[in-house]
C-alpha positions as CSV (number, residue, x, y, z in Angstrom):
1,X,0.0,0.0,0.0
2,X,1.7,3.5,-1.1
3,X,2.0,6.2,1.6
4,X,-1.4,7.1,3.3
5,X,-3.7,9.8,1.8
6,X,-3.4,12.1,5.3
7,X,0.1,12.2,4.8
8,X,-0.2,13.3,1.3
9,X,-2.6,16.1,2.7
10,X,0.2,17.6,5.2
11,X,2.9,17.2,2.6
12,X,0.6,19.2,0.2
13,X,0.6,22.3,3.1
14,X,4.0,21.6,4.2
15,X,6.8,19.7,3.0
16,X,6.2,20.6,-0.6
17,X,6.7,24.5,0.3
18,X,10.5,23.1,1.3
19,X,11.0,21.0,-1.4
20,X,9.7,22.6,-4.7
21,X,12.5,25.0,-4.7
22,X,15.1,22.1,-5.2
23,X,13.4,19.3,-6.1
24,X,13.5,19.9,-10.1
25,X,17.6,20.7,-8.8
26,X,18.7,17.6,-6.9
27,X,18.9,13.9,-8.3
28,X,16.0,11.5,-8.2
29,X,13.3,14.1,-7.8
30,X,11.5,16.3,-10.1
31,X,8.5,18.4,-10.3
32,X,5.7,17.5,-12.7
33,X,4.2,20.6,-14.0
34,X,0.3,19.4,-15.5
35,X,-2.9,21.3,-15.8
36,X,-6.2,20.4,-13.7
37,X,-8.5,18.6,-15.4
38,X,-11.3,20.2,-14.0
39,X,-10.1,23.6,-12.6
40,X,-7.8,24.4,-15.4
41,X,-5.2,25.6,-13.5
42,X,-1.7,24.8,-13.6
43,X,0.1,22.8,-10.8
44,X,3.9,22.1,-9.7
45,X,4.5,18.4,-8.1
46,X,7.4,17.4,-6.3
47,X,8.2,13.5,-7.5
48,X,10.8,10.7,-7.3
49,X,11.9,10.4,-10.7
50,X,14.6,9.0,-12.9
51,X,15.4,9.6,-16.2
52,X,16.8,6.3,-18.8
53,X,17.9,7.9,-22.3
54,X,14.4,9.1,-23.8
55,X,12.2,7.9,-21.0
56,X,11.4,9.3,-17.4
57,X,10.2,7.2,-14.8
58,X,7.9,8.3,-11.6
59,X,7.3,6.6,-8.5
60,X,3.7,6.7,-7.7
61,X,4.4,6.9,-3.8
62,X,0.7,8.4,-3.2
63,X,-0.4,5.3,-5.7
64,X,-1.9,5.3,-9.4
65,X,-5.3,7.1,-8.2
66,X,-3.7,10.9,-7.3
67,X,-5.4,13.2,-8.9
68,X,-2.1,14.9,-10.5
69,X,-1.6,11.0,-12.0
70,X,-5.3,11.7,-13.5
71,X,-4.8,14.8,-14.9
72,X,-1.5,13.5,-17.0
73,X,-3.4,11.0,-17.9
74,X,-6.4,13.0,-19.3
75,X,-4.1,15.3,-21.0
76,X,-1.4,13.1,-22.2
77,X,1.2,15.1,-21.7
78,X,2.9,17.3,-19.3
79,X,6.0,19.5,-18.1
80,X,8.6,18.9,-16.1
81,X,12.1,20.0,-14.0
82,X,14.3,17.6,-13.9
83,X,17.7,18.7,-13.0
84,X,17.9,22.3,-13.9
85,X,15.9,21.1,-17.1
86,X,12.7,21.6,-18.6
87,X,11.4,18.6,-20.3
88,X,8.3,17.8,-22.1
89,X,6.8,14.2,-21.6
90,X,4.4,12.8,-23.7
91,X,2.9,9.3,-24.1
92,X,1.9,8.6,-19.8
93,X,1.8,4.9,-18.9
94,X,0.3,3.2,-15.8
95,X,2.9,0.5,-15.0
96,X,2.6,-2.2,-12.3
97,X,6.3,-3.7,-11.2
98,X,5.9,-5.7,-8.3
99,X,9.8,-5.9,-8.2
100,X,10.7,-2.4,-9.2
101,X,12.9,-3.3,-11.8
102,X,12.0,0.2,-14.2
103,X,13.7,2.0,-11.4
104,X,17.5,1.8,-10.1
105,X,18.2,-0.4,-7.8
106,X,19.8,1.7,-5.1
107,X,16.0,2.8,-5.4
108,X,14.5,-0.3,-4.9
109,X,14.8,-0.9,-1.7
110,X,13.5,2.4,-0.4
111,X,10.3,1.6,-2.6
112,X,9.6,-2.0,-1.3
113,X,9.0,-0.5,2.2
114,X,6.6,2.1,0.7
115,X,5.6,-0.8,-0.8
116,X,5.4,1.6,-4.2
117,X,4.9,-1.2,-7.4
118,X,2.9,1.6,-9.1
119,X,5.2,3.7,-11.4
120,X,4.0,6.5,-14.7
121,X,6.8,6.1,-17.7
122,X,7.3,9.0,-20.0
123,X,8.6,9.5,-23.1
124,X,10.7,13.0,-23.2
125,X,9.9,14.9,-26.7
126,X,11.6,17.7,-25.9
127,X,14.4,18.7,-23.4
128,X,15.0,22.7,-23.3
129,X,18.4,23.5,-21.5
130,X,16.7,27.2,-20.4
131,X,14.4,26.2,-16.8
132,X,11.1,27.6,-16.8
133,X,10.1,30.4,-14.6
134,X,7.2,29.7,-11.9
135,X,4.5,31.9,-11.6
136,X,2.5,33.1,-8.6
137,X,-0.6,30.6,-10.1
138,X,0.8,27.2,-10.0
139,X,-0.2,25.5,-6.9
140,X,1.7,22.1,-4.9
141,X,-0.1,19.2,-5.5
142,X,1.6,15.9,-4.6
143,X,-1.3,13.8,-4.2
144,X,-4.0,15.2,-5.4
């Protein structure tokens, strides 16, 4: 079972305020910018990602049914800071991997006691050296 839904709710209020300014910065984590389905507006995520060649992998640590996993989904595509980098992914897939093999395996072990098997792969179509500026609109979303 990935990380309890209450837990996502504080880290929406307060760990993502600390970690959006450096998670598109430092290894293994990048924000996922997407667009709410519904509301239209434009959110920032903080994930645990990894990037293989022309594919990024996510960890779904709040599971397959958050609702910024929805609104890739819906749209197909999104943003994202990987690195100092702005990519943009294309082509979202649900995958299952019970042993966590599309991640690295200093990863893996981490995962297992999150018990994360859920992951969303990407395929990068574009990777612009010049980062993205925020704006005041984009809201934290890590679960929703």
């Amino acid at each position: 079972m990935p990380i309890p839904k209450r837990i996502a709710r504080f880290n929406r209020i307060a760990t993502n305020r600390v970690a959006l300014p450096v998670a598109g910065r430092v290894p293994g984590w990048a924000i996922i910018e997407h667009v709410g389905r519904r509301s239209g507006r434009r959110y920032r995520t903080p994930v645990s990602a990894f990037r293989s060649g022309s594919t990024l992998t996510v960890a779904l640590t709040y599971g397959a049914d958050s609702d910024w996993v929805k609104n890739v989904l819906a749209a197909g595509r999104c943003g994202a800071r990987l690195r100092g980098r702005t990519l943009t992914l294309a082509e979202p897939q649900l995958v299952h991997d019970a042993r966590r093999q599309v991640v690295p395996a200093f990863v893996r072990p981490a995962l297992a006691l999150l018990a994360v098997s859920d992951f969303l792969r990407f395929s990068i179509v574009d990777d612009n050296e010049a980062p993205k500026d925020a704006t005041s609109s984009e809201r934290s979303d890590p679960t929703a």
